[in-house]
Z-matrix of the N, CA and C atoms (Angstrom, degrees):
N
C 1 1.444
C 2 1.521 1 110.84
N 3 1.117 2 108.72 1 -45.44
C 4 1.799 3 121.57 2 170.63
C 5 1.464 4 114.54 3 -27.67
N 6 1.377 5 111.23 4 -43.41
C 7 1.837 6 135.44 5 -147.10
C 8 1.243 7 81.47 6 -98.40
N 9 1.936 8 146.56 7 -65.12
C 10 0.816 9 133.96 8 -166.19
C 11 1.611 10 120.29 9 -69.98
N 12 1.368 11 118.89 10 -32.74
C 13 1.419 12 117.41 11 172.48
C 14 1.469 13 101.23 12 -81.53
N 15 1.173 14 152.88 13 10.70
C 16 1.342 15 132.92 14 -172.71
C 17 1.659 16 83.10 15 -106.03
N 18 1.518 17 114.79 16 -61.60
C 19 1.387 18 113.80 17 -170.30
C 20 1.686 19 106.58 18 -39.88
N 21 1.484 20 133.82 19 -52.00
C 22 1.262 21 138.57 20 172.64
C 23 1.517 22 108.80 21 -41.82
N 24 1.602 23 114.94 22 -47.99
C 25 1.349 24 95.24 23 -176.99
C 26 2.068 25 124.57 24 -64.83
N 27 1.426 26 92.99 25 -49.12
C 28 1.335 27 95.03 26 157.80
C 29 1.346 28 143.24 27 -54.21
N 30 1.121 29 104.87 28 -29.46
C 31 1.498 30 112.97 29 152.17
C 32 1.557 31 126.18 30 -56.33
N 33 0.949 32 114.44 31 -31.31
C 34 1.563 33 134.56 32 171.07
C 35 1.648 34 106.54 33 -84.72
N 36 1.209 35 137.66 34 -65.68
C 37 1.210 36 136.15 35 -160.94
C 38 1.905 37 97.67 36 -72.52
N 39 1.249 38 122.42 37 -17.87
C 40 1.197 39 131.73 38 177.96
C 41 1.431 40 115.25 39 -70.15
N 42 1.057 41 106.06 40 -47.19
C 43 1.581 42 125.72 41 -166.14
C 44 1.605 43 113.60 42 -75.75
N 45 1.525 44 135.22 43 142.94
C 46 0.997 45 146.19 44 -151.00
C 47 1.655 46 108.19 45 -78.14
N 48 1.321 47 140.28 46 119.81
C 49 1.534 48 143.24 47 -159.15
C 50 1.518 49 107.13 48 -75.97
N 51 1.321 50 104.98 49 117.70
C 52 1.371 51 107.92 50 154.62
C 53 1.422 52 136.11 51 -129.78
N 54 1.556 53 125.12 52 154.71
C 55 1.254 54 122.74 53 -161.36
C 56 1.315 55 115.27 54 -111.01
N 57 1.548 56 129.26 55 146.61
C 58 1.295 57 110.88 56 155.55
C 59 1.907 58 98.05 57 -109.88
N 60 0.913 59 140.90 58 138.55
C 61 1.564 60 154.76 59 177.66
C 62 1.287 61 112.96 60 -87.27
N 63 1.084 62 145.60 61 106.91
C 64 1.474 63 164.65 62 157.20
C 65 1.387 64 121.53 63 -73.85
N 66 1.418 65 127.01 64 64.02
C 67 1.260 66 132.98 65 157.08
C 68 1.931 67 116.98 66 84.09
N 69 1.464 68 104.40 67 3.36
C 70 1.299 69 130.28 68 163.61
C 71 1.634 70 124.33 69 -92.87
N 72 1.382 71 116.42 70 60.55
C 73 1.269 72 141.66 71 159.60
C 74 1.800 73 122.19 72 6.27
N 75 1.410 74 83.69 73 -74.98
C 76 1.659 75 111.16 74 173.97
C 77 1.602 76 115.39 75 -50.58
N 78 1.648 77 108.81 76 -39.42
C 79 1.429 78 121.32 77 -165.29
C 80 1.409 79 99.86 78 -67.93
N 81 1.545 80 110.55 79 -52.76
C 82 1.210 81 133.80 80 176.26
C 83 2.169 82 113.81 81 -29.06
N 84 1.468 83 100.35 82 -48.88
C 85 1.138 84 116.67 83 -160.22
C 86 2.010 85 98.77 84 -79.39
N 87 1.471 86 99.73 85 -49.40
C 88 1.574 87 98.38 86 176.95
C 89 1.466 88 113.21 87 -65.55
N 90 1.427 89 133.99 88 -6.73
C 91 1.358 90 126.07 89 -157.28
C 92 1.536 91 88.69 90 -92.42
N 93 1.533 92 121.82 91 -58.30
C 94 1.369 93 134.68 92 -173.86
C 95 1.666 94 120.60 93 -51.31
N 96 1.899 95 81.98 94 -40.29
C 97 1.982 96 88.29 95 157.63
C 98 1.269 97 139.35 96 -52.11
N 99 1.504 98 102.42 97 -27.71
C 100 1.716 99 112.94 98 177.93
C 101 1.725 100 98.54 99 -121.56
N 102 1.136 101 108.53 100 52.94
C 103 1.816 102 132.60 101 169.93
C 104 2.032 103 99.62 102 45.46
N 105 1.115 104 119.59 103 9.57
C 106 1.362 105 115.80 104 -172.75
C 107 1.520 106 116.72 105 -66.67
N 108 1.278 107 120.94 106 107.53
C 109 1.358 108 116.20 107 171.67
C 110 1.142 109 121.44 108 -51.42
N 111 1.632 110 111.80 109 116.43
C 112 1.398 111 104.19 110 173.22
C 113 1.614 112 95.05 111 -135.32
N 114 1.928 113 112.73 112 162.66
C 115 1.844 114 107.09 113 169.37
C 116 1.711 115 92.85 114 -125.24
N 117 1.391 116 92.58 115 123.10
C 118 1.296 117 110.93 116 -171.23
C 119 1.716 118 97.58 117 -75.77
N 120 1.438 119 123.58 118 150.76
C 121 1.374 120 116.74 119 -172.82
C 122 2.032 121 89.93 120 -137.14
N 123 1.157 122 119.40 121 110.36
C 124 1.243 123 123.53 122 165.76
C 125 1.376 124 140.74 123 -38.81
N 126 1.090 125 151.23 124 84.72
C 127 1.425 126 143.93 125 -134.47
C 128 1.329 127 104.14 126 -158.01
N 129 1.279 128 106.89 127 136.48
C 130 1.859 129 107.99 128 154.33
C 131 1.509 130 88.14 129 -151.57
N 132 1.854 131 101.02 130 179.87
C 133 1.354 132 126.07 131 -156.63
C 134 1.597 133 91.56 132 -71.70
N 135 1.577 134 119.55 133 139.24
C 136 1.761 135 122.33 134 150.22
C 137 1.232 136 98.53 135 -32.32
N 138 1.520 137 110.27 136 143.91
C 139 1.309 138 121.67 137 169.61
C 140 1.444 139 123.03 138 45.32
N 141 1.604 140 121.34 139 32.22
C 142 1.193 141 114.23 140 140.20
C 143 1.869 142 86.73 141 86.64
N 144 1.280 143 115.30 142 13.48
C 145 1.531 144 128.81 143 -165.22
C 146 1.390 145 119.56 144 34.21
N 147 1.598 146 106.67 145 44.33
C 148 1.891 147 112.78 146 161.89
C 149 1.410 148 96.66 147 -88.74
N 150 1.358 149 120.89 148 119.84
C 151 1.440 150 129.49 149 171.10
C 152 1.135 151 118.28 150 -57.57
N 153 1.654 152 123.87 151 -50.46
C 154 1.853 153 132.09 152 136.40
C 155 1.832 154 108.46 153 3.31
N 156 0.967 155 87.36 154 -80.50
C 157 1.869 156 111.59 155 -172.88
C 158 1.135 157 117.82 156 -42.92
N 159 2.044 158 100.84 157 -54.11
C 160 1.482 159 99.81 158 -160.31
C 161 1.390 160 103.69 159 -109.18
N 162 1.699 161 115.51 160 22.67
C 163 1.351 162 121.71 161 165.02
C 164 2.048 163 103.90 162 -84.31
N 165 1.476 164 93.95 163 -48.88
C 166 1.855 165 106.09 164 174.24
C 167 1.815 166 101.63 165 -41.75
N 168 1.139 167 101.72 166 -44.54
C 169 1.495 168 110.68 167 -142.16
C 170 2.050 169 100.17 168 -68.01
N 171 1.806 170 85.15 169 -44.22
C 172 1.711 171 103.64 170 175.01
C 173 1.521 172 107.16 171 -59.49
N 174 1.002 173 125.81 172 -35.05
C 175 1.786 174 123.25 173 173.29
C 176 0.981 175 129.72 174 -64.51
N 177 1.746 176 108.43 175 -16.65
C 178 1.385 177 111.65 176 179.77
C 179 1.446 178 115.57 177 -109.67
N 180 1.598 179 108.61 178 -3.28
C 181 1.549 180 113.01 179 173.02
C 182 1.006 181 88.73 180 101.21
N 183 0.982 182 146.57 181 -21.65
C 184 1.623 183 121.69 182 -163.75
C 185 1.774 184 120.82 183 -84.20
């Protein structure tokens, strides 16, 4: 089992890095600086992250 998870890790640490970006802007900007493909995906918290809000917001489905 050793031989098969070690080969997996190297297989991974071998292989070329890619990102997906979650609503961290800045991160976005240093990855592209050092040519790293990343697809930035736009996001912030429901409701502006008032738990108030985005508890209302969950009741209504939206």
């Amino acid at each position: 089992m050793a031989e098969s998870g070690k080969s997996h890790v190297n297989e991974l640490l071998e292989s070329q890095v890619r990102v997906i970006n979650v609503g961290l802007e800045g991160f976005v900007k240093d990855l592209q600086d050092c040519n790293v493909p990343v697809v930035n995906v736009e996001w912030s918290p429901p409701a502006g992250g008032d738990p108030e809000m985005a508890t209302l917001l969950a009741k209504l489905g939206v």
